[in-house]
ZALOLO-380477 format. One record per atom (N, C-alpha, C): residue in one letter; atom name; y, x, z. Coordinates in Angstrom, 2 decimals. Layout:
// residues N
R  a  CA  Y  X  Z .
...
END
This chain:
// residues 58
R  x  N  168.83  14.13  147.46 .
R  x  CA  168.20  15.30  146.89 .
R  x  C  167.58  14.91  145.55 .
R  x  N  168.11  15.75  144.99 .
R  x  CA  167.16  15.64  143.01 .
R  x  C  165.63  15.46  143.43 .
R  x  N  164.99  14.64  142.53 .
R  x  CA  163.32  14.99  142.32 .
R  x  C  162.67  16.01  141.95 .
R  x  N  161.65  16.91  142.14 .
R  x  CA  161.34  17.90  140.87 .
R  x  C  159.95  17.41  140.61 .
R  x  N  159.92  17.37  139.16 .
R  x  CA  159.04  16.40  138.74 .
R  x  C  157.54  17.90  138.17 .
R  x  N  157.85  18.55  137.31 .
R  x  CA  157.06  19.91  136.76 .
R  x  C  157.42  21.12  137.22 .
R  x  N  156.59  21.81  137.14 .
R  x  CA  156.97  23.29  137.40 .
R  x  C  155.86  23.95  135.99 .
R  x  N  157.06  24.39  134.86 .
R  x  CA  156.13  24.88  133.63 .
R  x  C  155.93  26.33  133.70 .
R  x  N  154.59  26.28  133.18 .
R  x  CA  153.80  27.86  133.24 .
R  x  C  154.36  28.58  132.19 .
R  x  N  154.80  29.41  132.58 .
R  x  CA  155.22  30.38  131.41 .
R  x  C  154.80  31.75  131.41 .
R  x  N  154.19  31.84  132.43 .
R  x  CA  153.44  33.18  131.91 .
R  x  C  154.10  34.33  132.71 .
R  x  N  154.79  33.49  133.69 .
R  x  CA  155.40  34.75  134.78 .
R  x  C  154.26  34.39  136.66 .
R  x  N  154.64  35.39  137.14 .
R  x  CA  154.22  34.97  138.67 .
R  x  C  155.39  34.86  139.81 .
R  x  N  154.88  34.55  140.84 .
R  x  CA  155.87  34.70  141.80 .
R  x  C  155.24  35.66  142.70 .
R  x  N  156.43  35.73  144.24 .
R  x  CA  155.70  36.74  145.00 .
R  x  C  156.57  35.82  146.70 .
R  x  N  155.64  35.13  147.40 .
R  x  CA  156.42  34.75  148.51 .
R  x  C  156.24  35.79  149.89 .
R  x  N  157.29  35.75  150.66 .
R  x  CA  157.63  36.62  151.78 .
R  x  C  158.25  35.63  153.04 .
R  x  N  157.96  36.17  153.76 .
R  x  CA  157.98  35.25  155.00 .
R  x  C  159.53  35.19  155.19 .
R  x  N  160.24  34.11  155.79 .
R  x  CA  161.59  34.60  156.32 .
R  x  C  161.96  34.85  156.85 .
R  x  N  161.87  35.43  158.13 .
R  x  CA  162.08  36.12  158.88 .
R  x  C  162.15  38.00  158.34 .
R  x  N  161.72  37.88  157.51 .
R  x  CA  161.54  39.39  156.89 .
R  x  C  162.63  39.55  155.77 .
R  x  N  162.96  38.53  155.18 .
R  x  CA  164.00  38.62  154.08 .
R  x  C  165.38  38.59  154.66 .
R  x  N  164.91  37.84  156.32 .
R  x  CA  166.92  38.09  156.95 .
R  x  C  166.91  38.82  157.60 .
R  x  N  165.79  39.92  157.81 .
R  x  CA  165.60  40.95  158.65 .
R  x  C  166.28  42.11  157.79 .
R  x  N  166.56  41.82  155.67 .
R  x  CA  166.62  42.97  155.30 .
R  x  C  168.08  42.40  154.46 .
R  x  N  168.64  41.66  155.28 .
R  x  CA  169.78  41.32  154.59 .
R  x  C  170.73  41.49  153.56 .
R  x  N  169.81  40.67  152.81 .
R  x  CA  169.87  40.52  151.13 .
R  x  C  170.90  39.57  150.75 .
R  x  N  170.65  38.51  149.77 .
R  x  CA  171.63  37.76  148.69 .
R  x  C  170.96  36.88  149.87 .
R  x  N  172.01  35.52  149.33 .
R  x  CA  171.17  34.36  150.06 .
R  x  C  170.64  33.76  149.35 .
R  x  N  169.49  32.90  149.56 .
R  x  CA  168.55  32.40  148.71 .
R  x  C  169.04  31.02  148.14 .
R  x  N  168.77  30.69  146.88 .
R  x  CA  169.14  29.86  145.99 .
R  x  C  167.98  28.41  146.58 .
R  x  N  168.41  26.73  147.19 .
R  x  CA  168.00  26.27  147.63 .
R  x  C  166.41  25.61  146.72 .
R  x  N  165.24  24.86  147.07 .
R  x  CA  164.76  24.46  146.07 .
R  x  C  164.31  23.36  146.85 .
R  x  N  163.35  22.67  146.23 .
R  x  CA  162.34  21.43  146.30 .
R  x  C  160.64  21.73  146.01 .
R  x  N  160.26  23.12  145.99 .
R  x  CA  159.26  23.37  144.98 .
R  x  C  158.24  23.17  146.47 .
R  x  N  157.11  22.74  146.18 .
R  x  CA  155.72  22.89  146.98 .
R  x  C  154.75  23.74  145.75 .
R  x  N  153.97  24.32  146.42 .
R  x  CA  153.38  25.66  145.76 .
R  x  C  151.90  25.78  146.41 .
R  x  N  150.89  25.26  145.64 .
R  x  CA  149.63  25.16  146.26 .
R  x  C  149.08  27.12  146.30 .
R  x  N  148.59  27.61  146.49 .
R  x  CA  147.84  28.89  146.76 .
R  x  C  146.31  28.81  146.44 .
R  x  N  146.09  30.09  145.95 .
R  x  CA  144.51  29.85  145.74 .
R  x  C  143.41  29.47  146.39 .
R  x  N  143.82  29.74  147.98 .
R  x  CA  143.09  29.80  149.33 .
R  x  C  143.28  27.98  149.07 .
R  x  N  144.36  27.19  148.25 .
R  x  CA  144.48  25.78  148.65 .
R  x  C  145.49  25.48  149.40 .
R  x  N  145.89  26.19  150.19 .
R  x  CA  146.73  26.07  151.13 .
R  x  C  148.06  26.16  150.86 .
R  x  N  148.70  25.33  151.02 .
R  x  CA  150.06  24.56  150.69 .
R  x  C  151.31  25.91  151.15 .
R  x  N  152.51  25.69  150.61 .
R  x  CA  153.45  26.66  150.97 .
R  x  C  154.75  25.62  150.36 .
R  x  N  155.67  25.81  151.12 .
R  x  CA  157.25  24.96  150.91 .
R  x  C  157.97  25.95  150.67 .
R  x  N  158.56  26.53  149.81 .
R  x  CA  159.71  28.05  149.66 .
R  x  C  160.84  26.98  150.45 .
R  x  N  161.76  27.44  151.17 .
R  x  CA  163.30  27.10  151.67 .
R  x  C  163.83  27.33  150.09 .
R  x  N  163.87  28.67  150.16 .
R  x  CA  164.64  28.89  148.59 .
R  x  C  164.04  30.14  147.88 .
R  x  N  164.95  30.61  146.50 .
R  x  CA  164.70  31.38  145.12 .
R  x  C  165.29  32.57  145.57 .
R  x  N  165.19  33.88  145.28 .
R  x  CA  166.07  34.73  145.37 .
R  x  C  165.49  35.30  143.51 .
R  x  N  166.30  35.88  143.07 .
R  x  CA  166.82  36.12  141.67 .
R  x  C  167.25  37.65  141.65 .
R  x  N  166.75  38.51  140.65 .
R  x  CA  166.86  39.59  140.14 .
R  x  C  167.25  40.63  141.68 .
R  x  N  166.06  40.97  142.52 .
R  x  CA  166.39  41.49  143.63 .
R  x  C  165.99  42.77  143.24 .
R  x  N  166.21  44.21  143.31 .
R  x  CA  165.71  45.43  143.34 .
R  x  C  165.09  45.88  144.12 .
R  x  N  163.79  46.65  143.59 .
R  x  CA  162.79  47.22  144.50 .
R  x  C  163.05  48.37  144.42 .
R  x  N  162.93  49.40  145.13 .
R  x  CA  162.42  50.86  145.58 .
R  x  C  161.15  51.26  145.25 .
R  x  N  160.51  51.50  144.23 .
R  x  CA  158.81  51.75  144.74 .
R  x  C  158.52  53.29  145.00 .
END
């Protein structure tokens, strides 16, 4: 497996969702990663993977 060494700020956000809910609404499949993702609470989060230009309904 590649290293991932940075993750650069650019001035966008993310938005994580549990998985069980994303194969509940059977979408694209998710693009794999390496990323760990601290949270404000501190509390650690591992994404499995990316999903990319998905459409919302609002």
């Amino acid at each position: 497996m590649d290293e991932c060494l940075a993750l650069a700020n650019i001035g966008t956000s993310i938005n994580l969702m549990l998985l069980f809910v994303w194969e509940g609404l059977s979408l694209s499949e998710l693009t794999p990663t390496c990323m760990t993702i601290e949270l404000a609470d501190r509390s650690v989060s591992k994404p499995i993977g990316i999903a990319k230009d998905v459409s919302v309904k609002v």
